[in-house]
ROKOL-52097 format. One record per residue (C-alpha): residue in three letters; y negated, x negated, z. Coordinates in steps of 0.25 Angstrom, whole numbers, plus 5000, padded with zeros to 4 digits. Example, Ala and Ser with C-alpha at 12.3 -4.5 7.8 and 13.67 -1.06 7.14 Angstrom:
BEGIN
Ala501849515031
Ser500449455029
This chain:
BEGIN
Unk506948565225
Unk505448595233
Unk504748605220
Unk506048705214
Unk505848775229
Unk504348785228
Unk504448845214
Unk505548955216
Unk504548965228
Unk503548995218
Unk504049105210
Unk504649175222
Unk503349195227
Unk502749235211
Unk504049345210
Unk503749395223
Unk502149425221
Unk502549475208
Unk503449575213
Unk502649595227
Unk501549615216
Unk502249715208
Unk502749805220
Unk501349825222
Unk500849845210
Unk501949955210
Unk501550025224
Unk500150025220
Unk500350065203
Unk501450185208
Unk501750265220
Unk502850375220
Unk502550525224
Unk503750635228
Unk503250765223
Unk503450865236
Unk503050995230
Unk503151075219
Unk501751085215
Unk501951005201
Unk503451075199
Unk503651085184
Unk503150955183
Unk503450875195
Unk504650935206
Unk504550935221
Unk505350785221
Unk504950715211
Unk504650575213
Unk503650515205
Unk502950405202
Unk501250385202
Unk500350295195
Unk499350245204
Unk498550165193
Unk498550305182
Unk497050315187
Unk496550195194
Unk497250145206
Unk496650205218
Unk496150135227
Unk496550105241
Unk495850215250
Unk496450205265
Unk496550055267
Unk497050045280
Unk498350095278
Unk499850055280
Unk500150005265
Unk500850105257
Unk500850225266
Unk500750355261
Unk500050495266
Unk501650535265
Unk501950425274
Unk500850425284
Unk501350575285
Unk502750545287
Unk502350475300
Unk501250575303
Unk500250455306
Unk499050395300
Unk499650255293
Unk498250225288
Unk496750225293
Unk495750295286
Unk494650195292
Unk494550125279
Unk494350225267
Unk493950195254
Unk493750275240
Unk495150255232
Unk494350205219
Unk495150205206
Unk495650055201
Unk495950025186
Unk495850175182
Unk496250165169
Unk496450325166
Unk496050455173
Unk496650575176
Unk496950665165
Unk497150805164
Unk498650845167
Unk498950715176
Unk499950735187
Unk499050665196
Unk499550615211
Unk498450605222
Unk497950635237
Unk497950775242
Unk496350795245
Unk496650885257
Unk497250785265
Unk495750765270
Unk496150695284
Unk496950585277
Unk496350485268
Unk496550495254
Unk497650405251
Unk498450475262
Unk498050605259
Unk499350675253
Unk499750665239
Unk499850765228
Unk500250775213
Unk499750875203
Unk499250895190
Unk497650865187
Unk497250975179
Unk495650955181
Unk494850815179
Unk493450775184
Unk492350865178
Unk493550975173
Unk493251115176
Unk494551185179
Unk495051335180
Unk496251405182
Unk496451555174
Unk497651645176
Unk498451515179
Unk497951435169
Unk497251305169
Unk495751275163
Unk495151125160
Unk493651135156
Unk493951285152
Unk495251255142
Unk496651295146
Unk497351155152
Unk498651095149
Unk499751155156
Unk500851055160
Unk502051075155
Unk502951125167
Unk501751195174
Unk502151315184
Unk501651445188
Unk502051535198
Unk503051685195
Unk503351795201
Unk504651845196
Unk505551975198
Unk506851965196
Unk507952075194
Unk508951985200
Unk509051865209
Unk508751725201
Unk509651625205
Unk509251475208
Unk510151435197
Unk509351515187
Unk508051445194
Unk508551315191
Unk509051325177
Unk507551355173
Unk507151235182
Unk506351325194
Unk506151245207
Unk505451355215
Unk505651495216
Unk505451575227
Unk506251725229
Unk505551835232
Unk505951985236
Unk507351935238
Unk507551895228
Unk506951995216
Unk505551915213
Unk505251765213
Unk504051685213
Unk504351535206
Unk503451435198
Unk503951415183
Unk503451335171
Unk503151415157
Unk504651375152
Unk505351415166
Unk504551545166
Unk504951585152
Unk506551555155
Unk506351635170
Unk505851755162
Unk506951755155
Unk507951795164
Unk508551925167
Unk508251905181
Unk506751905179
Unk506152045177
Unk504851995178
Unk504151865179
Unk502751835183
Unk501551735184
Unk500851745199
Unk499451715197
Unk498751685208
Unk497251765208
Unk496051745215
Unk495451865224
Unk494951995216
Unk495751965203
Unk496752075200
Unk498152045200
Unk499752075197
Unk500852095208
Unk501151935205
Unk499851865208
Unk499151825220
Unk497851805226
Unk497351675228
Unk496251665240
Unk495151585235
Unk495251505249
Unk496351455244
Unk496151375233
Unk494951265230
Unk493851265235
Unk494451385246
Unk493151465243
Unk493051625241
Unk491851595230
Unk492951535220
Unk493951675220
Unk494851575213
Unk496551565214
Unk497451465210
Unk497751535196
Unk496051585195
Unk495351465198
Unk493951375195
Unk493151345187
Unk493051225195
Unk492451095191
Unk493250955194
Unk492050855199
Unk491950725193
Unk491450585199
Unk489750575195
Unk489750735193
Unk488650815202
Unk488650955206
Unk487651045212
Unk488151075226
Unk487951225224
Unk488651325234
Unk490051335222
Unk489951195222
Unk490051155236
Unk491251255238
Unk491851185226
Unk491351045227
Unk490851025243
Unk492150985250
Unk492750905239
Unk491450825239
Unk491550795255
Unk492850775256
Unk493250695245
Unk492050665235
Unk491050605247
Unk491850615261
Unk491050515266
Unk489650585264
Unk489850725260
Unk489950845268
Unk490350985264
Unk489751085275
Unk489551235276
Unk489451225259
Unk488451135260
Unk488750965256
Unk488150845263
Unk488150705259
Unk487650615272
Unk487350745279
Unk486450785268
Unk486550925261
Unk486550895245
Unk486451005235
Unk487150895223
Unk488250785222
Unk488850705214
Unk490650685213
Unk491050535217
Unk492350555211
Unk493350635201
Unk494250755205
Unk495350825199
Unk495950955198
Unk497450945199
Unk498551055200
Unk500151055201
Unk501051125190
Unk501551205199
Unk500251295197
Unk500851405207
Unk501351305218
Unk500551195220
Unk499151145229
Unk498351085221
Unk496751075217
Unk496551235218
Unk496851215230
Unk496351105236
Unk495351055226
Unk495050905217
Unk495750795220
Unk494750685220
Unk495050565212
Unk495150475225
Unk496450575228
Unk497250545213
Unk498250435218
Unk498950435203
Unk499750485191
Unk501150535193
Unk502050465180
Unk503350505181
Unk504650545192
Unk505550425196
Unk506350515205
Unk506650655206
Unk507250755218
Unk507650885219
Unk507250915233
Unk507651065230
Unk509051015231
Unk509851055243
Unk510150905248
Unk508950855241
Unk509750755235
Unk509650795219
Unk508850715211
Unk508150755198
Unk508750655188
Unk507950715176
Unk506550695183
Unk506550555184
Unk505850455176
Unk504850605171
Unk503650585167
Unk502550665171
Unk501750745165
């Protein structure tokens, strides 16, 4: 009977680090992201759940380690207190990263402007990467360059219209082409909304519409139609008047990559200087009056520590992202985004309608 005992004993205590073992394998393999905004609409909707490979590029490591376990920026917020200290930081390195990130990956990772929280606790965002380390990236009328060719557009991709209507467009009408946000203008004879190529080819279409155009938005000095709109160049990366760029008119700019080195001429440092002392060499590098120290000492060169990205939202019209606040460091990508296990409409009046259809949807 003790030895039956000892033995049952035994394989409780197997089973249960077996399945002790597998939870963790799961909390630290996936973690779940609701998507709050529309910036990714077309492909991802304001509350879509969905779930993020932590392991697609290398599990990072731990960064903040004195921390409650398995408290989140979203939680320390909640509470409006610091659950963590940032006594302790270390660089996030990459374990087992068997792939990279590839052009066209709906990527998650830590808002780099969340400069006074530590990285792991900085805010998370998902967008599209549209620029790899070493990639020089430009944006024409709209349209999206990679090293000087035309880039893929994803297949739900949104732009913003302006659109004058003979008559009022009801919501019904809204929704049988599937458009989540419009916004009425003029009481009610001109709209501005975000469309796909397929929704703005079917809204075109109807009698309502008597004319239907692009906005694009234009840096200063550029000639332009009763739709468009100036963009100040303060406004988006790097928020200098030398680059007259706009979110629709923008770069070239250069990605850095880790090993690369640059001349630190006077474009370079408006381009290059704070991402280097704020997130490429915090520790040692400071960007004063456009000039960059290391150890208190001016250097007129430096080499990148690590890879940075150019990501975007495919809600091209509606959505912060790198022409706005610049790279995303390769320390901030916290993983891939695979598929949506739950779905809610949060447009819905009691919040409560859940979209069947999106669950278990890959992404892509």
């Amino acid at each position: 009977m003790r030895l039956k005992f000892q033995l049952l004993r035994h394989r409780f205590k197997i089973y249960l680090g077996l399945i002790l073992g597998s939870i963790f394998t799961i909390l630290i393999s996936f973690d779940q992201y609701n998507i709050p905004t529309t910036s990714m609409e077309g492909t991802l909707r304001a509350g879509d759940f969905i779930f993020v490979n932590n392991w697609s590029y290398g599990y990072r490591s731990p960064i903040t380690l004195l921390k409650i376990p398995l408290v989140t920026e979203r939680l320390a917020g909640h509470f409006n207190i610091h659950l963590y200290s940032s006594s302790i930081q270390l660089d996030g390195g990459r374990i087992f990263a068997f792939s990279k990130v590839k052009h066209n990956d709906v990527i998650v990772f830590n808002y780099p402007g969340d400069l006074d929280f530590p990285i792991d606790f900085r805010t998370r965002f998902i967008k599209r990467c549209v620029g790899l380390p070493g990639d020089t990236i430009q944006i024409v009328n709209r349209d999206l360059f990679v090293n000087g060719k035309l880039a893929a557009k994803p297949t739900n991709m949104q732009h913003g219209y302006f659109i004058v209507s003979k008559d009022t467009i009801t919501p019904a009408q809204w929704t049988s082409v599937d458009v989540t946000e419009y916004e009425p203008m003029d009481n009610g004879t001109s709209y501005y909304t975000y469309l796909t190529d397929w929704q703005f080819e079917q809204v075109k279409k109807w009698a309502e519409v008597e004319t239907i155009d692009p906005v694009i938005t234009k840096p200063f000095g550029q000639g332009v139609d009763s739709v468009d709109a100036i963009e100040d160049p303060n406004s988006v990366f790097p928020y200098h008047n030398k680059f007259n760029w706009s979110s629709d008119y923008y770069g070239k700019l250069w990605i850095p990559y880790e090993g690369a080195t640059i001349k630190l001429t006077e474009e370079n440092l408006i381009l290059y200087g704070n991402t280097i002392a704020n997130y490429d060499n915090p520790k040692h590098a400071q960007y004063i009056l456009g000039q960059l120290f290391i150890d208190n000492r001016p250097v007129s060169t430096y080499t990148f520590k690590q890879n940075y990205y150019w990501v975007m939202g495919d809600n091209r019209h509606n959505s912060s992202d790198s022409r706005f606040f610049g790279f995303v460091p390769e320390n901030h990508i916290i993983g891939n985004a695979k598929f949506i296990w739950f779905s809610k409409n949060r447009s819905h009046k009691n919040n409560r309608s859940f979209r069947l259809e999106r669950i278990f949807l890959g992404i892509e």
